[in-house]
MMTF fields as JSON, N, C-alpha, C and O atoms, coordinates in Angstrom:
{
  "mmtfVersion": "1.0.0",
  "mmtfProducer": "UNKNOWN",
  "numBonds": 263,
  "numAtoms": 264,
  "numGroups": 66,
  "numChains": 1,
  "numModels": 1,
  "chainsPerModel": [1],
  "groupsPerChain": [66],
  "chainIdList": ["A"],
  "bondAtomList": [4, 2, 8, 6, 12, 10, 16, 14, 20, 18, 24, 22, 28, 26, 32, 30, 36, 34, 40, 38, 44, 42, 48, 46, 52, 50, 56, 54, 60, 58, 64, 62, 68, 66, 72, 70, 76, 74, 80, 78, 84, 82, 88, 86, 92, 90, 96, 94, 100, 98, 104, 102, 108, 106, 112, 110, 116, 114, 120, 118, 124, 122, 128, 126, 132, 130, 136, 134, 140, 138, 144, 142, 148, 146, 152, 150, 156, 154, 160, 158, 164, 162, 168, 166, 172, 170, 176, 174, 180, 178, 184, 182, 188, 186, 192, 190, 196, 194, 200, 198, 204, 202, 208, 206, 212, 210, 216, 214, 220, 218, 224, 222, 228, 226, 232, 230, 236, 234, 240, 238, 244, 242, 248, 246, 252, 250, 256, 254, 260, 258],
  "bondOrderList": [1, 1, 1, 1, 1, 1, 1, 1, 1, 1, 1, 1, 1, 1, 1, 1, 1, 1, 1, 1, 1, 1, 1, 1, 1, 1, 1, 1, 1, 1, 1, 1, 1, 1, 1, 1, 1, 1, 1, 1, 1, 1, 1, 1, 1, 1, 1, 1, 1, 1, 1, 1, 1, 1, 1, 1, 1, 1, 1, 1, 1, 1, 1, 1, 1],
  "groupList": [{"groupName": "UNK", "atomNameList": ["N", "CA", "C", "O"], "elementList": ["N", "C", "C", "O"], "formalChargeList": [0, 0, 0, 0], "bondAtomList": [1, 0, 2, 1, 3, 2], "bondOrderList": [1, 1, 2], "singleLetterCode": "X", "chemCompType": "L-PEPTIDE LINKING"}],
  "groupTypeList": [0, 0, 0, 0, 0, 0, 0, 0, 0, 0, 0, 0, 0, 0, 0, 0, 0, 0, 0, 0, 0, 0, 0, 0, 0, 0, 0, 0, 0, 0, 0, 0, 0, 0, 0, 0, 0, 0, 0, 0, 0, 0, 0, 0, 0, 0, 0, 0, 0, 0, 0, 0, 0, 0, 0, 0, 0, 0, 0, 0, 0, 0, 0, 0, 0, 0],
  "groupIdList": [1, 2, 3, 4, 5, 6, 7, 8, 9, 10, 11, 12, 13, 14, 15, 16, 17, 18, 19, 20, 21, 22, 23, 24, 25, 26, 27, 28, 29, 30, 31, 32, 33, 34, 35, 36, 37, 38, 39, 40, 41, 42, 43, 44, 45, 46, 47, 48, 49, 50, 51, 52, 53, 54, 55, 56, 57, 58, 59, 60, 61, 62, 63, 64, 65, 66],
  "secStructList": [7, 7, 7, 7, 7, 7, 5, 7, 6, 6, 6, 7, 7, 5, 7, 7, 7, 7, 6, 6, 7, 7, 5, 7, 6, 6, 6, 7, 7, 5, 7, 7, 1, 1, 7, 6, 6, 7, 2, 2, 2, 2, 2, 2, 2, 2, 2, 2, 2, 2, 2, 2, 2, 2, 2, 2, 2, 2, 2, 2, 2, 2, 2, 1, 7, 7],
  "xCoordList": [-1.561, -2.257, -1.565, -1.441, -1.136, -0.588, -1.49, -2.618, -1.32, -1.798, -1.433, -0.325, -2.872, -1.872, -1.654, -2.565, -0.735, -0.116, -0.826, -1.605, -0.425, -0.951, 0.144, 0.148, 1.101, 2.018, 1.257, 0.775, 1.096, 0.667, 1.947, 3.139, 0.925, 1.817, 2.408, 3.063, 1.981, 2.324, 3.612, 4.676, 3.604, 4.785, 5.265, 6.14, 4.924, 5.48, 5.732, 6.554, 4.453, 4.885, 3.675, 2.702, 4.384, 3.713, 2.382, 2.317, 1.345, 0.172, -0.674, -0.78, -1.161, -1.437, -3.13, -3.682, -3.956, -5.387, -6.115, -5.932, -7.062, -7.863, -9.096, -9.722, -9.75, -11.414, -12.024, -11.949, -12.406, -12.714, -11.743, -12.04, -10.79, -9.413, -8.702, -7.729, -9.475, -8.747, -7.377, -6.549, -7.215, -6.812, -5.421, -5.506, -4.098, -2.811, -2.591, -2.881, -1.93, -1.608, -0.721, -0.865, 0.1, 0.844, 0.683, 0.813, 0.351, -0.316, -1.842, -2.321, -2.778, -4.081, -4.167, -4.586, -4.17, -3.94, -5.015, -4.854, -5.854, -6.472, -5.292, -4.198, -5.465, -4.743, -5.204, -6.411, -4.318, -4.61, -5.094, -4.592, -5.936, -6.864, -5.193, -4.763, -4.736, -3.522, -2.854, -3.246, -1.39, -0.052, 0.348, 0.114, 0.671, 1.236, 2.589, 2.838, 3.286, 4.284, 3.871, 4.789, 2.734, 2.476, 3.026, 2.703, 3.956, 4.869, 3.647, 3.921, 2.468, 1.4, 1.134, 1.435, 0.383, -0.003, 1.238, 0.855, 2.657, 3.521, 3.51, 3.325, 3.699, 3.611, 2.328, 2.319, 1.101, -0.141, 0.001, -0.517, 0.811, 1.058, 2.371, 2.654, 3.042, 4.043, 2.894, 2.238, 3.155, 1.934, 1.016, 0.745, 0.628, -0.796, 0.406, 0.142, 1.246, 2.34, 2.951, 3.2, 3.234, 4.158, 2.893, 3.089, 1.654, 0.697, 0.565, 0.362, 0.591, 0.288, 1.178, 0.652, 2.53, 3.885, 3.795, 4.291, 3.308, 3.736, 2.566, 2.626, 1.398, 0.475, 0.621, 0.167, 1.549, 1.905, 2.906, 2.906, 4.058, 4.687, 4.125, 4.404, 3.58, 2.858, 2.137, 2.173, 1.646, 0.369, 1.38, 1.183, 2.821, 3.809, 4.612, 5.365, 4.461, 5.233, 4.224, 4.734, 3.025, 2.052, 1.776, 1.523, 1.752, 1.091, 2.344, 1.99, 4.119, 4.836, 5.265, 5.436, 5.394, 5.587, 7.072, 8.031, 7.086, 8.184, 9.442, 10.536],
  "yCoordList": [23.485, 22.275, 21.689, 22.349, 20.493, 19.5, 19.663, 19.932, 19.573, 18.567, 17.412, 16.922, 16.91, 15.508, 15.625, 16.059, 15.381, 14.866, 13.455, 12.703, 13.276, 12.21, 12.53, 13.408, 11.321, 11.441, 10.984, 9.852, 11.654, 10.729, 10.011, 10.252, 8.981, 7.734, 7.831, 6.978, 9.103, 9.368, 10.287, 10.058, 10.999, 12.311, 12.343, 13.195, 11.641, 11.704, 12.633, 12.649, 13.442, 15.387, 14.811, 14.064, 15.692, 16.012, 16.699, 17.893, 15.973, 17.318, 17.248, 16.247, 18.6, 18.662, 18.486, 18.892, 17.782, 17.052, 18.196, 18.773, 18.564, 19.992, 19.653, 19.923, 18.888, 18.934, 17.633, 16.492, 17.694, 16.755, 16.881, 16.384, 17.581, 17.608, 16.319, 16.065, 15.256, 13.897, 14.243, 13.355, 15.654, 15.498, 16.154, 17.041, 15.993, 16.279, 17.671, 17.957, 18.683, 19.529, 20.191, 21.357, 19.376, 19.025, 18.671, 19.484, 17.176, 16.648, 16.327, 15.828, 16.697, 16.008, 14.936, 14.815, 13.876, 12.543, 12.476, 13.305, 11.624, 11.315, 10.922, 10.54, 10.997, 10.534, 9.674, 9.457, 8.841, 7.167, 7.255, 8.028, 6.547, 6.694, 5.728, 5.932, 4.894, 4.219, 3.983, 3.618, 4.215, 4.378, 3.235, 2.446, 2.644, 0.975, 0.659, -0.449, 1.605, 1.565, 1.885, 1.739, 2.238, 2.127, 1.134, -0.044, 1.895, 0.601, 0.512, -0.609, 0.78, 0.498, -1.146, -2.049, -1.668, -2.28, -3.558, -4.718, -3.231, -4.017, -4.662, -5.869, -3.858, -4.093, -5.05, -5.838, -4.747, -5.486, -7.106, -8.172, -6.83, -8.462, -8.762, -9.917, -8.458, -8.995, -9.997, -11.007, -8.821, -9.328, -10.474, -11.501, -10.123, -11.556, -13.12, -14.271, -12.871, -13.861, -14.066, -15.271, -13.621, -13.81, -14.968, -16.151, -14.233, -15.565, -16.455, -17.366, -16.665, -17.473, -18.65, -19.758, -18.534, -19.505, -19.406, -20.365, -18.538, -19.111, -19.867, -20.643, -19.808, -20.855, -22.078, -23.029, -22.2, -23.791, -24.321, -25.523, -23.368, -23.717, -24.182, -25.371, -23.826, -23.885, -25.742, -26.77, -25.464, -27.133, -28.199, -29.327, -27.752, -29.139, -29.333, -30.301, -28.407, -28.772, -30.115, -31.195, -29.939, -30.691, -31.718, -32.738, -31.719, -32.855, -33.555, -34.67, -33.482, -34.327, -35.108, -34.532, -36.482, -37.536, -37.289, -36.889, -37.579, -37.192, -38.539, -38.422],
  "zCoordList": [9.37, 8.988, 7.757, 6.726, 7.877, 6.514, 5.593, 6.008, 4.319, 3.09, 2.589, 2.368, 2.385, 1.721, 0.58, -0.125, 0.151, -1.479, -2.289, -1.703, -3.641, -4.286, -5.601, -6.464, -5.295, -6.787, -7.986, -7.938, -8.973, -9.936, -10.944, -11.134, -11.458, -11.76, -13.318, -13.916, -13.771, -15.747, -15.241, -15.817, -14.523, -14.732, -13.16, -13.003, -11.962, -11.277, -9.88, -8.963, -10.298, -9.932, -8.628, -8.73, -7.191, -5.987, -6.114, -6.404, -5.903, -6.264, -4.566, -3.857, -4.283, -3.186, -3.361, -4.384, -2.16, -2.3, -1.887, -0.814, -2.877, -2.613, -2.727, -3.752, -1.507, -1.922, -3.195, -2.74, -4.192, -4.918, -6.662, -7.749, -6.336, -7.488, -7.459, -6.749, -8.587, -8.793, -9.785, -9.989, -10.397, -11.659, -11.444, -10.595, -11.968, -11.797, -12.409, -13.57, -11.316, -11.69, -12.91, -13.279, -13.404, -14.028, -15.638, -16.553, -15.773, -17.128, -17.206, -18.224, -15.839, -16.261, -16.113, -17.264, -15.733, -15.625, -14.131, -13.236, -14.059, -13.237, -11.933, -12.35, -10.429, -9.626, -9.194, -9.307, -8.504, -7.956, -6.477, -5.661, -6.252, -4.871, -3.976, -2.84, -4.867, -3.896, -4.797, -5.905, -4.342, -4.502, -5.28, -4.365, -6.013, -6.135, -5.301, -4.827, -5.21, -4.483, -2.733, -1.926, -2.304, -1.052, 0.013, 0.165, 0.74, 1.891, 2.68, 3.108, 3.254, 3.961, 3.354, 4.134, 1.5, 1.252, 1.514, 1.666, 1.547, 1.345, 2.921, 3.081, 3.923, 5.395, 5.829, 6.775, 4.775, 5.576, 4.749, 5.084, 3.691, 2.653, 3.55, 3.23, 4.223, 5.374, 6.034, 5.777, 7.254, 8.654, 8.194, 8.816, 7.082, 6.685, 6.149, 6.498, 5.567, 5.117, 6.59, 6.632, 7.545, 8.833, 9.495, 9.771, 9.625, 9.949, 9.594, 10.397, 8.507, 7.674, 7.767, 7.871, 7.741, 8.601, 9.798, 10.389, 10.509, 12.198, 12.444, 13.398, 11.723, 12.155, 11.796, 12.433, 10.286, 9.864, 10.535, 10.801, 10.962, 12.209, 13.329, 13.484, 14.012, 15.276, 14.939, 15.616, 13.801, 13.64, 13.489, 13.94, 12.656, 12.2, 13.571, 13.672, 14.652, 16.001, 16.453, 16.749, 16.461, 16.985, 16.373, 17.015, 14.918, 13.813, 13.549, 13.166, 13.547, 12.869, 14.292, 15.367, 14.067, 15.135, 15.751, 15.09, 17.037, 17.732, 17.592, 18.145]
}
């Protein structure tokens, strides 16, 4: 069975998720519920920006005069 990990963001160090242990093995430092560097959050600010132009695309095919 995996564990998940949680880098913390003061020292950097792999700490493995044990139950309700927010705190870094390492320096103590509370751990981050999310990553700032998370490629998940970066991928879902894609996808929402990719809509976001293909729909203004899509309306200026229709709305600018031929």
């Amino acid at each position: 069975m995996s564990q998940k990990t949680k880098t913390c963001l003061f020292c950097q160090t792999e700490n493995t998720c044990e139950g309700d242990n927010n705190q870094c093995q390492q320096c103590g430092m509370e751990l981050p519920e999310k990553h700032p560097n998370d490629r998940n959050i970066k991928v879902r600010f894609f996808f929402k920006a990719f809509w976001v132009i293909a729909v203004f695309c899509i309306v200026m095919v229709f709305y600018l005069p031929r």
